[in-house]
C-alpha positions in Angstrom: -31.3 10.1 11.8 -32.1 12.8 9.4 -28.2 13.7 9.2 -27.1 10.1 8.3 -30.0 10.0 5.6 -28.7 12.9 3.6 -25.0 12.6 4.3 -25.7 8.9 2.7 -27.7 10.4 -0.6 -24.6 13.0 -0.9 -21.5 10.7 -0.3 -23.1 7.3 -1.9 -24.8 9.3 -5.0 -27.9 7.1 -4.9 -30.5 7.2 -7.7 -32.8 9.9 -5.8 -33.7 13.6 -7.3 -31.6 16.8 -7.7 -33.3 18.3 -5.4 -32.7 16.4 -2.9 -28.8 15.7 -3.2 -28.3 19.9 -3.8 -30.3 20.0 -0.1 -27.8 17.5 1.6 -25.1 19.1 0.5 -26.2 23.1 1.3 -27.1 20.9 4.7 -23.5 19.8 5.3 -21.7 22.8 3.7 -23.5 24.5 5.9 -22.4 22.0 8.7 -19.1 22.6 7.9 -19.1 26.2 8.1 -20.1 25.7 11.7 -17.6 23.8 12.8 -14.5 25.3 11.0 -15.5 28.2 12.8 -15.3 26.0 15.9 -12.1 24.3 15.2 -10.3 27.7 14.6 -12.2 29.4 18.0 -10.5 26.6 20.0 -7.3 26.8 18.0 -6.7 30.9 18.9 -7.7 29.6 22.8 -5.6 26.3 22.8 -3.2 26.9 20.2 -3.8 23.5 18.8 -3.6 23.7 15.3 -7.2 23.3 13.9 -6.7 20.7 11.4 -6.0 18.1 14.1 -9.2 19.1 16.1 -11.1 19.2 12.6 -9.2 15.2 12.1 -10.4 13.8 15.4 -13.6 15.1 15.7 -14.0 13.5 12.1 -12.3 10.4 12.8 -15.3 10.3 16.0 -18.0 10.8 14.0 -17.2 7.9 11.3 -16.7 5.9 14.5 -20.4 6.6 15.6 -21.8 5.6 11.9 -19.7 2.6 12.6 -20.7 1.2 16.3 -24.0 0.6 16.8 -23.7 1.2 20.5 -22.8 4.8 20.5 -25.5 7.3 20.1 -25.8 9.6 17.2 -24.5 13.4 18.0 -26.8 16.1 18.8 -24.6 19.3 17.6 -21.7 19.6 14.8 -19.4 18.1 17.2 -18.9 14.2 17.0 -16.0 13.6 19.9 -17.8 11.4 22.3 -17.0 11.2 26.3 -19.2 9.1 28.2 -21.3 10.4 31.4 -18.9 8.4 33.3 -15.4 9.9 31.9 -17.3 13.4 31.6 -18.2 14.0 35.3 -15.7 11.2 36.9 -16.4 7.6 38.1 -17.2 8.3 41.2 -19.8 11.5 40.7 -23.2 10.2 42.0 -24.0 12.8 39.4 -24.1 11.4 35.9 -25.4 15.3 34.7 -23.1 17.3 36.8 -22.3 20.4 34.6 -20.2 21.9 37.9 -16.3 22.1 36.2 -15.2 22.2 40.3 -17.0 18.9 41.4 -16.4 17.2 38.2 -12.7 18.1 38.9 -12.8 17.2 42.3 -14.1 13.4 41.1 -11.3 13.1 38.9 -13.9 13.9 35.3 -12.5 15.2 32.1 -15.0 18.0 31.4 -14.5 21.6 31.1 -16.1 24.6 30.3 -15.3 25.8 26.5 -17.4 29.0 26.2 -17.2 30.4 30.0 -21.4 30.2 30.6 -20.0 28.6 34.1 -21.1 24.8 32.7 -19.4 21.9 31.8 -22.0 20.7 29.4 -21.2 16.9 27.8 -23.8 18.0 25.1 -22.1 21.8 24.5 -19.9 21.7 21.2 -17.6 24.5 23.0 -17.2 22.5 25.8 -16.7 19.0 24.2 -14.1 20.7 21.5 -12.4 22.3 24.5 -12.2 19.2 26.8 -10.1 17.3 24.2 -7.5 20.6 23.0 -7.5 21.1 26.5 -6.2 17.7 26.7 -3.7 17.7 23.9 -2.2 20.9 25.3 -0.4 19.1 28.1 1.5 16.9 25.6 2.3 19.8 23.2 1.9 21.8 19.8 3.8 19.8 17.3 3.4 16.7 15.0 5.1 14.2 17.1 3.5 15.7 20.6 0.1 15.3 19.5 0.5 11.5 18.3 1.5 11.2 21.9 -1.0 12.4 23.1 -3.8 10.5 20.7 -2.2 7.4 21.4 -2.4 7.8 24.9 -6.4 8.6 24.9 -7.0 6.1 21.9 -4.2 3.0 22.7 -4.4 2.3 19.4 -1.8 3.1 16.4 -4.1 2.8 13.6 -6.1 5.2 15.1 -3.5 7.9 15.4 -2.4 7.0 11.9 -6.0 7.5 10.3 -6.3 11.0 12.6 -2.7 12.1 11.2 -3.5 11.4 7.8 -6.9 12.9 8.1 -5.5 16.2 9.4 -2.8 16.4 6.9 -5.9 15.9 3.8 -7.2 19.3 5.9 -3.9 21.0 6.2 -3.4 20.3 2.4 -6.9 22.1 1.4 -7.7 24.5 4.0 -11.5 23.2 4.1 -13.9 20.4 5.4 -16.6 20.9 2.4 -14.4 17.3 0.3 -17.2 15.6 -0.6 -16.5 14.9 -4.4 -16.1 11.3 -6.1 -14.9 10.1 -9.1 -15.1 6.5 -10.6 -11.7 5.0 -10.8 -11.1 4.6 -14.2 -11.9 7.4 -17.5 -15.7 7.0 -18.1 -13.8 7.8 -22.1 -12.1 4.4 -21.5 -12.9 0.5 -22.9 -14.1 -1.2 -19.1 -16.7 -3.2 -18.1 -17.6 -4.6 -14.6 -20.2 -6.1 -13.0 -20.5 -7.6 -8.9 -17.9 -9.8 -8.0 -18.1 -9.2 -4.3 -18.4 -12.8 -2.3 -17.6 -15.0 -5.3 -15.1 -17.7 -4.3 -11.2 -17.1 -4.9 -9.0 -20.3 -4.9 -5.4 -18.6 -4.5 -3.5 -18.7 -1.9 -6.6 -20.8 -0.5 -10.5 -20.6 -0.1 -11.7 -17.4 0.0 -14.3 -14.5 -1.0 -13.5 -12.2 -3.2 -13.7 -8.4 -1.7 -14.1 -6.1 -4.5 -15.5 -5.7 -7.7 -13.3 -6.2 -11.0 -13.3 -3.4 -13.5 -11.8 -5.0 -16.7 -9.9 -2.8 -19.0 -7.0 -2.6 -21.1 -3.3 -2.6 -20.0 -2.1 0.7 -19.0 -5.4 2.7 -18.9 -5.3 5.5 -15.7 -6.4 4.4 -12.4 -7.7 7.5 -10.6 -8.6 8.2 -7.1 -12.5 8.1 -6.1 -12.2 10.1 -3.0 -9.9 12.7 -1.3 -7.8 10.7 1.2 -4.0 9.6 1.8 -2.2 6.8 0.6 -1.6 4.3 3.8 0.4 1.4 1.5 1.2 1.4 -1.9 3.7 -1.9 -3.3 3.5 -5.5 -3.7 1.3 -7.7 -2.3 1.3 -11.7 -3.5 -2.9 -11.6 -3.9 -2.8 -8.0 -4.8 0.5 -7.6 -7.0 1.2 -3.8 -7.7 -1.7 -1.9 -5.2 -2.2 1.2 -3.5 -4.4 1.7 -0.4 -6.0 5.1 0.0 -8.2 6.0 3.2 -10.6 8.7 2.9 -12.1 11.3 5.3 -15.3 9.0 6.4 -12.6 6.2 7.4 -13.0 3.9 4.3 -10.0 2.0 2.9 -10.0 2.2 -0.7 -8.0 -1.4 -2.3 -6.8 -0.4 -5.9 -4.8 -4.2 -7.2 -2.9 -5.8 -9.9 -1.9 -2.7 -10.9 0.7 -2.7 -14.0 2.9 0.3 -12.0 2.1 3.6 -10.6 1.8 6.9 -11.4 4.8 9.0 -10.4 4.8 10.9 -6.7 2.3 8.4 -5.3 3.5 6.7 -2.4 3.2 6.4 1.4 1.7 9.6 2.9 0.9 11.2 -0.5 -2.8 13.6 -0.1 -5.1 12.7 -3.3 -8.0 14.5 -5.0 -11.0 12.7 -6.6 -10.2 11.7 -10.6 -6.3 12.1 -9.6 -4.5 9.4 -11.6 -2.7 6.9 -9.4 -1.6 3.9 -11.0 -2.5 2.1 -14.3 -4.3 -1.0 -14.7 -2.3 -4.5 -15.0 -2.2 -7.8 -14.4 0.2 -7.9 -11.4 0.0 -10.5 -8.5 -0.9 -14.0 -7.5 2.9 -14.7 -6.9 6.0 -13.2 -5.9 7.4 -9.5 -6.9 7.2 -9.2 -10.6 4.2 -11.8 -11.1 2.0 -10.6 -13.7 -0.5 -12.0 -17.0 -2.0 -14.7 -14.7 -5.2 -13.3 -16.0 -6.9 -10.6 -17.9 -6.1 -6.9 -17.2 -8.4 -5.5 -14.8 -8.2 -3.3 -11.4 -9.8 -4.8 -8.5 -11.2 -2.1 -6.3 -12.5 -3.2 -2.6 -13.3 -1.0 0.2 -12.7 -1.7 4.0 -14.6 0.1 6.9 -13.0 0.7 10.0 -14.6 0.8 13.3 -12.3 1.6 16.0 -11.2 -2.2 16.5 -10.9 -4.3 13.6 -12.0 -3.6 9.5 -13.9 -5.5 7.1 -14.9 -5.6 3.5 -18.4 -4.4 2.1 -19.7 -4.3 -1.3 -18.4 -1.4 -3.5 -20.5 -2.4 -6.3 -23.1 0.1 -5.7 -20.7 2.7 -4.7 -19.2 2.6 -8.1 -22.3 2.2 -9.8 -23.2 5.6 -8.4 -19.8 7.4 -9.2 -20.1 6.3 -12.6 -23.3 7.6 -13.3 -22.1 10.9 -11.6 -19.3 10.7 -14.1 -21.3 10.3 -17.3 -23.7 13.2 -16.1 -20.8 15.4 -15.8 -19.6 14.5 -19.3 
């Protein structure tokens, strides 16, 4: 539970001390130190590059913030196998650490660090399991997507994994925990919580963001490191760009007046990176715009394995503007 408090006073940015945010954040730096030293062990003994370990166990631990039913990890590693998929489902022993009867009972787990256990709670051994799993489909890009679709049956999942990896490929480290509000604290906005209200188009409905009203044309920037998953037209949306960040949050930029040049599909962004500019785009087909005032509608969509919803971003970017002004 400790973990969860302080990565929530580092990622959200809540109104607590410095002291206690500079602690988090030595707490998961030093986190990450750990495991990039374990995602680069298993990468020399697996030859799977590390970056995809590094996305998956990742993508695994937002998925334990977001299921209630799955227990908090114990180590830095946050790739979960059950008692029953670890030692086989028909072991009468739900703690056997034996790699030869959990074999023999058709169980995934292996020993990582050679101590003669296959240990469900060992990081080495966990870590190892799953490269050891990967290795039978291959090395490469497309191998490995085989391979993740075939543990996860799910192709959003190897999407958010992918992109994930590729954000680690592109900057060699895990420690990403910057924000940035998404429009110039130097600029003429306001906004205030609009999450819930009531929306008419396209029929009833809440509204899942919060409107930041500014002038035509002002920079729309990214608030997290992440990868564009959609950017074009939607009728409610108009112009908007959909950005997924490393803790599995979809970030919903709308009515955007156009975007910012090289941002599509697939592009890896940075915190305060510009992205689009704000309009008035949407409610109708391609080209719609000036069916109300300028303004960026940002929402943000958590992802559980399953399905995603919508949650308040108002405090979020309450937080990230505050940061802002501080560093100004």
């Amino acid at each position: 539970m400790k973990k969860i408090v302080l990565l929530v006073i580092f990622i959200i940015g809540v109104n607590i001390g410095t002291t206690e945010i500079a602690e988090a954040k030595k707490t998961y730096q030093k986190e990450d130190v750990g495991r990039y030293a374990l995602y680069h062990k298993m990468e020399a003994l697996t030859s799977i590059p590390w970056y995809y370990l590094g996305a998956i166990d990742q993508y695994e631990r937002s998925i334990r913030r977001a299921q209630k039913d799955l227990p908090e990890e114990e180590g830095l590693i946050g790739i979960y196998y059950s008692p029953i998929q670890w030692v086989g489902p028909l072991n009468p022993n739900l703690d056997d650490t034996n790699a030869s009867t959990i074999s023999l009972f058709g169980g995934v787990g292996l020993d990582g660090n050679n101590d003669g256990k296959a240990d469900r709670n060992n990081d080495e051994d966990v870590l190892y399991t799953f490269a050891h799993y990967l290795q039978a489909y291959g090395f490469d890009e497309e191998n490995i997507k085989i391979g993740l679709w075939d543990h996860y049956h799910r192709d959003k999942t190897v999407d958010i994994i992918m992109g994930i990896a590729k954000v680690y490929r592109e900057y060699q480290t895990l420690s990403l925990y910057e924000r940035a509000f998404p429009v110039p604290i130097r600029a003429n906005y306001s906004f205030r919580n609009t999450w819930g209200d009531r929306r008419g188009f396209g029929g009833l409905r809440i509204h899942e963001g919060t409107d930041i009203f500014a002038d035509y044309g002002v920079p729309v920037r990214a608030t997290t490191y992440g990868i564009v998953e959609i950017a074009g037209w939607n009728r409610f949306g108009g112009w908007r760009v959909g950005i997924r960040d490393l803790n599995n949050v979809y970030h919903y930029y709308a009515h955007l007046k156009g975007f910012e040049k090289g941002i599509g599909k697939g592009s890896v962004v940075k915190p305060g990176q510009t992205i689009g500019y704000v309009g008035s785009s949407g409610y109708g087909p391609p080209g719609t715009a000036g069916k109300f005032p300028p303004h960026l509608h940002y929402g943000m969509y958590r992802d559980n394995g399953y399905n995603e919803w919508s949650f308040d971003p108002y405090p979020y970017l309450k937080a990230w503007e505050r940061q802002d002004r501080n560093k100004k």
